[in-house]
C-alpha positions as CSV (number, residue, x, y, z in Angstrom):
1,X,23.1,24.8,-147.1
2,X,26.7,25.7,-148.4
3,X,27.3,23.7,-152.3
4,X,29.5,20.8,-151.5
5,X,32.9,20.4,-154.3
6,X,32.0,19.5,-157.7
7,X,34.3,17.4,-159.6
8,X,34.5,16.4,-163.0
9,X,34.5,12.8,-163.6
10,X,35.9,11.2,-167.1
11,X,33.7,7.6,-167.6
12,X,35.3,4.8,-170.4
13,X,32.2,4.0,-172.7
14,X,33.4,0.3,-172.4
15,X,30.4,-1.7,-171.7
16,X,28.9,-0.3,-169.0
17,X,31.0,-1.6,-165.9
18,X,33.0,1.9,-166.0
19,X,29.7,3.9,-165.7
20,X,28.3,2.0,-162.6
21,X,32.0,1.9,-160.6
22,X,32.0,5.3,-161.7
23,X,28.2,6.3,-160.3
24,X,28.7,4.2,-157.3
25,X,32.1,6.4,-156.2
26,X,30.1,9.5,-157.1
27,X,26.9,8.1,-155.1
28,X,29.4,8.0,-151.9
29,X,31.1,11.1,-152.4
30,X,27.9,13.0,-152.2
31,X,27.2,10.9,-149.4
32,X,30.4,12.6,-147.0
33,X,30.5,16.1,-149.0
34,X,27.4,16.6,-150.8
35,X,29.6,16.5,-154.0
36,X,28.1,17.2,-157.1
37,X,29.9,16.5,-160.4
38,X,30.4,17.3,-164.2
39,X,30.2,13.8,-165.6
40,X,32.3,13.4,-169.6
41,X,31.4,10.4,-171.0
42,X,29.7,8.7,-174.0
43,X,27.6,6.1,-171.9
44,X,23.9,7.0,-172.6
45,X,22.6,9.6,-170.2
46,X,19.8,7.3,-169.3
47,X,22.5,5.1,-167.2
48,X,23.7,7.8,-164.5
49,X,19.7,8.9,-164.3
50,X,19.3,5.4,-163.2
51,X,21.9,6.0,-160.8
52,X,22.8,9.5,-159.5
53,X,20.2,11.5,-160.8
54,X,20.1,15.3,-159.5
55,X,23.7,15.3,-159.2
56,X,25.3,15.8,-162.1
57,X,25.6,17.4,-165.3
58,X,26.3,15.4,-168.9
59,X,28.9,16.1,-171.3
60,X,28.6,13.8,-174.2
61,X,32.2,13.3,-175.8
62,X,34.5,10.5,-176.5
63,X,36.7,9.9,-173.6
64,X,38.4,6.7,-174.4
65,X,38.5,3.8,-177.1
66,X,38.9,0.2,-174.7
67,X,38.0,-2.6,-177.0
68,X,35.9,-2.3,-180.0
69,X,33.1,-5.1,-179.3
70,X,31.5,-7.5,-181.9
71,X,29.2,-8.8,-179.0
72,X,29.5,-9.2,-175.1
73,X,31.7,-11.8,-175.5
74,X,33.9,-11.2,-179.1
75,X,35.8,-8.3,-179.5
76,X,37.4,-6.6,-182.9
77,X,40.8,-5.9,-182.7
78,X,41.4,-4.2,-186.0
79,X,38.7,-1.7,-185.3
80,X,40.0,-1.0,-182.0
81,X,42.9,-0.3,-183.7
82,X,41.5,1.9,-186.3
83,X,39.5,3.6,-183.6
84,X,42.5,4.6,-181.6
85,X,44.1,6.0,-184.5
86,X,41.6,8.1,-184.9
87,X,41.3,9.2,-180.9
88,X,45.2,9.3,-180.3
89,X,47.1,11.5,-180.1
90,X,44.7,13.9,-178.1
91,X,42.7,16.9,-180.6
92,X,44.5,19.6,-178.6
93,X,41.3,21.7,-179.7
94,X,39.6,19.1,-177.9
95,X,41.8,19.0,-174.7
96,X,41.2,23.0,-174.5
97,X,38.1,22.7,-174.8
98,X,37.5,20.6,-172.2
99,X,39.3,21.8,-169.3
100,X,37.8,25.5,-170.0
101,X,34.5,23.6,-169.1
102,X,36.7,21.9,-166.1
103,X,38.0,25.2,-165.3
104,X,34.4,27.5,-165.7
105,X,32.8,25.2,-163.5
106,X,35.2,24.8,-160.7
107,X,35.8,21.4,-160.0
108,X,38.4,20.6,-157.7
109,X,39.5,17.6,-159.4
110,X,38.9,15.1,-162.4
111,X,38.3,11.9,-161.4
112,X,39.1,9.1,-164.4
113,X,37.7,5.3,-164.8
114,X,40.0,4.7,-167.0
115,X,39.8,7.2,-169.4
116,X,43.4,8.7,-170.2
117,X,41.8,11.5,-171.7
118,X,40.7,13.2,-168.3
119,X,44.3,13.0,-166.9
120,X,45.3,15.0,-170.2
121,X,42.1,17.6,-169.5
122,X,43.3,17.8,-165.7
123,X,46.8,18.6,-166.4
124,X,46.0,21.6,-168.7
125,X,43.1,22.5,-166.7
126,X,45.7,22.9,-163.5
127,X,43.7,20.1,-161.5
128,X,44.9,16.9,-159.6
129,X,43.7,13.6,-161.6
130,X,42.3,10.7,-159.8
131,X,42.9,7.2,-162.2
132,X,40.7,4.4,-160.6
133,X,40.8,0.9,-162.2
134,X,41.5,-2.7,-162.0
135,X,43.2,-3.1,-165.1
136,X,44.2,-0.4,-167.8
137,X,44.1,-0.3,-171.5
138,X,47.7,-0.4,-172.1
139,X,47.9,-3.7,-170.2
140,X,44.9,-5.5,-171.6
141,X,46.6,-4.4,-174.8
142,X,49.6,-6.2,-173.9
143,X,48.5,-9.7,-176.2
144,X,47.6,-7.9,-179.3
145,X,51.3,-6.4,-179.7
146,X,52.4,-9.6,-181.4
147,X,49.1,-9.8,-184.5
148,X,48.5,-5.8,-184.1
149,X,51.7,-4.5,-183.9
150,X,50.8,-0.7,-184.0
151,X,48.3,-0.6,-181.2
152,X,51.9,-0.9,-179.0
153,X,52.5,2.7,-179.4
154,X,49.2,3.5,-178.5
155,X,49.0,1.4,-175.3
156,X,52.7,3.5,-174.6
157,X,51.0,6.5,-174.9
158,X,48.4,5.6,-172.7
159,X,50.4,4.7,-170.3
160,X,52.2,7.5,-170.4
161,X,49.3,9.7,-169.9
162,X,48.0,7.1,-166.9
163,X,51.6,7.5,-165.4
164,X,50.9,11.0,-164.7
165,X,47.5,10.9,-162.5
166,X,48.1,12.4,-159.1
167,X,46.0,10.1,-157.5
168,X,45.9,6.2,-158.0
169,X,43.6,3.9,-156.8
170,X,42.9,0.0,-157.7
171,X,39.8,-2.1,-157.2
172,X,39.2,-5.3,-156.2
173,X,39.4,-7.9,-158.5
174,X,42.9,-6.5,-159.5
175,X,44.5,-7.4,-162.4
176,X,47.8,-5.7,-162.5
177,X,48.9,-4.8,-159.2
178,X,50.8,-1.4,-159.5
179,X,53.6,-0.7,-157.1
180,X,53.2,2.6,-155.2
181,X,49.3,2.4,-155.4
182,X,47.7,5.4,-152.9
183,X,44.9,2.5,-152.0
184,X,43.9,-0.8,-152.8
185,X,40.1,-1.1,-152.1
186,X,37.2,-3.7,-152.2
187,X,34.9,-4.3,-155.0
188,X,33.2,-0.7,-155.6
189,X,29.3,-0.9,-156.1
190,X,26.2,0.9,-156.2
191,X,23.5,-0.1,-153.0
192,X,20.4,-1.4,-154.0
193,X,17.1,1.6,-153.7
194,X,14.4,-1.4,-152.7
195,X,14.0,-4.2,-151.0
196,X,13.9,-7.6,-152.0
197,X,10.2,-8.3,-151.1
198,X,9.3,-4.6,-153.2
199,X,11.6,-5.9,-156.2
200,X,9.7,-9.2,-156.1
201,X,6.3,-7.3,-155.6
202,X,6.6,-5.3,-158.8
203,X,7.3,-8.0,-160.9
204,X,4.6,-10.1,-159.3
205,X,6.7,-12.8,-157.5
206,X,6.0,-14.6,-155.2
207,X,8.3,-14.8,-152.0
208,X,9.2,-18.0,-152.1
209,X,9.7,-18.4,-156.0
210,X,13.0,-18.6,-157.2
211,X,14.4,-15.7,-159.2
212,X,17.4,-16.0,-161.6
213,X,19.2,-12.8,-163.4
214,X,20.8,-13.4,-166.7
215,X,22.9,-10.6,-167.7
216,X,25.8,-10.0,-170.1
217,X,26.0,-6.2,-169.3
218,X,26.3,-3.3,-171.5
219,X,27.1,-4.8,-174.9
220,X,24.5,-7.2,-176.7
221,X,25.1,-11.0,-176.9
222,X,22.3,-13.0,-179.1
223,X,20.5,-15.3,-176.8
224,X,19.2,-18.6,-178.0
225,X,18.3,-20.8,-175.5
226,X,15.8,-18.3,-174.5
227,X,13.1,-21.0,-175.2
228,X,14.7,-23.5,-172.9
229,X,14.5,-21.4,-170.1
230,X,10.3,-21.7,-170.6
231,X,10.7,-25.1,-169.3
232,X,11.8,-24.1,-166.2
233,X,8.3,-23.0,-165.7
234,X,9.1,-22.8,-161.8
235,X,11.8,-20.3,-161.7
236,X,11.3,-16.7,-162.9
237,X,14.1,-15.4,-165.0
238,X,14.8,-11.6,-165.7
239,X,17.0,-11.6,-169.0
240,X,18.6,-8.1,-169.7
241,X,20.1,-7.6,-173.3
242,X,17.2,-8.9,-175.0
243,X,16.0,-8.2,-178.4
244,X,13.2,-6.7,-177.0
245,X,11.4,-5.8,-173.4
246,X,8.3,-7.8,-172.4
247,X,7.3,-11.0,-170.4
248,X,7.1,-14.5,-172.0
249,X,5.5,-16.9,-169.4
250,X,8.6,-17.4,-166.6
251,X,10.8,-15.2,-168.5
252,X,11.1,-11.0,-168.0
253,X,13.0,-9.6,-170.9
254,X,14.5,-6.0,-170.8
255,X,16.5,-4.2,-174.6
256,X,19.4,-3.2,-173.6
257,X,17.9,0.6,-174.3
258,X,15.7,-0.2,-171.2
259,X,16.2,1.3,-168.1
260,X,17.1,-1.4,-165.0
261,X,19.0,-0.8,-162.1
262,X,20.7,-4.0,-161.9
263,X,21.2,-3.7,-158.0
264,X,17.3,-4.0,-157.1
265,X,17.3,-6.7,-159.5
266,X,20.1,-9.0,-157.9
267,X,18.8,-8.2,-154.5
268,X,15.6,-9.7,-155.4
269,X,17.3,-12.4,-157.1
270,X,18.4,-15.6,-155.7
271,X,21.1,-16.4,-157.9
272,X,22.5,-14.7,-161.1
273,X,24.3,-15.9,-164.1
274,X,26.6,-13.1,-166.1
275,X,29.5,-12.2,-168.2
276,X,32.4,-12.0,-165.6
277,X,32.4,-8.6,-166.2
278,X,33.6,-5.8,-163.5
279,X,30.0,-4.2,-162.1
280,X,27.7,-7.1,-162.6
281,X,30.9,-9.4,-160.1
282,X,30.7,-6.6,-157.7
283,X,27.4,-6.0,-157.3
284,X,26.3,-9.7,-157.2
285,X,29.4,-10.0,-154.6
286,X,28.0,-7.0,-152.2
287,X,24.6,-9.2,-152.1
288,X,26.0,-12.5,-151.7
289,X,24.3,-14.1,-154.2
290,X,25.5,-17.3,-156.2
291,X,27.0,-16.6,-159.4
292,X,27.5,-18.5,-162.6
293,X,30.0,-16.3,-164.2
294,X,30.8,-16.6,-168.2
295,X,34.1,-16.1,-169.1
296,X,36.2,-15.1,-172.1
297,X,39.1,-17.0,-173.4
298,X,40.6,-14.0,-175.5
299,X,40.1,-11.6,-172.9
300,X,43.4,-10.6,-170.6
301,X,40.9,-9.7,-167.5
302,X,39.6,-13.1,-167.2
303,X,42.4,-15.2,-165.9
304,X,42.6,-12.7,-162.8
305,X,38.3,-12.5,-162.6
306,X,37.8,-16.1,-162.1
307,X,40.9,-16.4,-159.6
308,X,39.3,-13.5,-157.9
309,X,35.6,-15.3,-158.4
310,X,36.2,-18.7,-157.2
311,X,38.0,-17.3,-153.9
312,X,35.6,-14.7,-153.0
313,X,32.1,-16.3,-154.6
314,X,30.1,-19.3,-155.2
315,X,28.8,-21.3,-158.0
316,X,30.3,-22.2,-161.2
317,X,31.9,-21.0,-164.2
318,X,30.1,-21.0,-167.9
319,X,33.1,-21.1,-170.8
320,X,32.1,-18.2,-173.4
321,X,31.8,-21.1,-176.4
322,X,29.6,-22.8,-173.9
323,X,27.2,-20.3,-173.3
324,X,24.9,-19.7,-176.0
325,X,24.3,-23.3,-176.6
326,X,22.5,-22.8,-172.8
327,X,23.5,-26.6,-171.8
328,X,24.5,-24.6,-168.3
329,X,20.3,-24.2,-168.1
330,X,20.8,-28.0,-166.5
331,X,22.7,-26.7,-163.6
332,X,20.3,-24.2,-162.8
333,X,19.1,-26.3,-159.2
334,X,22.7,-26.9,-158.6
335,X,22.9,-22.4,-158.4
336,X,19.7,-22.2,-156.7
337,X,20.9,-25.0,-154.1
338,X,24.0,-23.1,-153.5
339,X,23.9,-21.7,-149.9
340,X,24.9,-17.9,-150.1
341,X,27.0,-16.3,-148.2
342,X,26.0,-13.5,-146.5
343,X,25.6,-9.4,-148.0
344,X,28.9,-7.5,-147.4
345,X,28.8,-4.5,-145.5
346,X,31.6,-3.1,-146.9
347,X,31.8,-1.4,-150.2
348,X,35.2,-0.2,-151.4
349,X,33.3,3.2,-153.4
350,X,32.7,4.4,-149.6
351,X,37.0,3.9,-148.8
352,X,37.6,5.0,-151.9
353,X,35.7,8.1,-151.4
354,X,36.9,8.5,-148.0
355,X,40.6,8.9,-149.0
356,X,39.7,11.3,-151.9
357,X,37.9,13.5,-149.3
358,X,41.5,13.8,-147.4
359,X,43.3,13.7,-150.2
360,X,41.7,16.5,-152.1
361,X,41.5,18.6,-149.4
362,X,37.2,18.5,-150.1
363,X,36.3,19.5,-146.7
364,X,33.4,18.6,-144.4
365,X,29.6,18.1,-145.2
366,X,28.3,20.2,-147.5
């Protein structure tokens, strides 16, 4: 069987939202071309195992800066700002460096969630740049100018690297709607590897017990109204971002250094409660599953997420201040009652990927 392209693919270490859009386009691309792919990113390794093992290669560098997190929900603007200091401009060393390894291993094309750094690598490595997103840095920056007045040249230079990708593609829930966009697309997500009744099996749940996810994705938020959720003795809850993995009663627990692939988990689930964070909306939307979404008031990307959430989803939204006190816990029959709409067919990784394919000039199976 002839190789199919390889492409290099630059992943922001933000949480891990970037990491799964990121594995899910790959996950399709290999699908049409057999693509394989030089992933640069700092997101553990452990995270694209979980999700497109065999077809890759890891790079571990810094590839981007985001928001400097105090928890899921809280995020550090001075240390963002000190941290892009340090990561802007590019190390031209570093730039060099990088595209050689772009260069020596022939990929076609760097592919960029939302990582301004791989559109730098791409230019000197004489490759188109792909930039997918539904919001950028620069933007979500925007609010800070007026109490961090030096993270405005940063966000200009970011944009000014962004402005240059060959290739521009937005993601449903859209933020920022560019002009001159080469495609809109639907909410990109990885497909589930077992099926509900398996995902139930191996966790030793019945069929017809209810199941709730409570995630707050990549970045740890303390938790403590686990003990509340005991009480609910007949619902079985699977709580990622604990302090540690094991089983108390009705309640699954899972580090956040634990593997889960969270699309087996919200297939098996009937309802799921979450930061409104990119992956987690996606995924939950793909299975039509009612969500309980917790939102964050300092956060630019949440006034266009719960727009996006209450017209596309059901259930309810949690206030961030709200959430740890776990007074939402009552509602929990009110999300399980929900009725759910139905699993979407479509997934906007496989468009996405279909329009590269032409694009890029990648050819037929491989």
């Amino acid at each position: 069987m002839i190789a199919g392209p390889r492409l290099a693919v630059f992943v922001s270490p933000h949480g891990f939202g970037h990491a799964a859009r990121a594995s899910a386009l790959m996950g399709s691309m290999h699908g049409l071309v057999g693509a394989r792919f030089e992933v640069f990113a700092d997101t553990p390794r452990w995270f694209f195992d979980e999700s497109v093992a065999g077809l890759y290669r890891y790079h571990q560098v810094v590839t981007d800066v985001g928001l400097r997190q105090l928890s899921a929900l809280a995020f550090d603007g001075r240390s963002t700002l000190e941290a892009l200091n340090s990561f802007l401009p590019f190390d031209e060393a570093l730039v060099e460096r990088l595209a050689r390894t772009v260069r020596e291993t022939s990929c076609r094309a760097v592919i960029c969630d939302i990582s301004p750094l791989g559109v730098a690598v791409a230019r000197r490595a004489g490759v188109p740049s792909v930039l997918v997103e539904n919001f950028t840095w620069p933007w979500l920056y925007e609010p800070l100018f007026g109490v961090l007045p030096a993270i405005r040249a940063h966000a200009e230079m970011i944009s000014g690297w962004l402005s240059q990708a060959t290739h521009h593609v937005q993601t449903e829930p859209v933020c920022d709607r560019f002009p001159g966009v080469d495609l809109y697309a639907k909410p990109m997500s990885r497909p589930p590897r077992s099926t509900r009744s398996a995902v139930r099996a191996s966790m030793g749940v019945a069929s017809d017990e209810p199941i709730v996810v409570i995630t707050m994705g990549g970045v740890p938020e303390p938790l403590p109204f686990l003990p509340s959720l005991r009480a609910l003795d007949d619902v079985t809850f699977i709580v990622t971002g604990a302090s540690e993995t094991g089983v108390d009663g009705n309640v699954h627990l899972f580090d956040s250094q634990t593997r889960v692939y969270m699309p087996d988990l919200i297939r098996g689930a009937d309802a799921v409660v979450a930061k409104a964070g990119y992956s987690t909306v996606a995924e939950v939307w793909a299975e039509g599953r009612p969500l309980a979404f917790v939102t964050r008031s300092d956060f630019r990307e949440t006034a266009a997420l719960r727009s996006w959430i209450s017209r596309e989803m059901v259930g309810f939204e949690i206030p961030g201040e709200d959430f740890a006190a776990g007074a939402w816990i009552d509602r929990m029959p009110e999300l399980l009652g929900t009725p759910q709409p139905l699993s979407r067919a479509e997934n906007g990784a496989d468009a996405v990927a279909g329009y590269l394919v032409e694009a890029l000039e990648l050819g037929g199976p491989g």
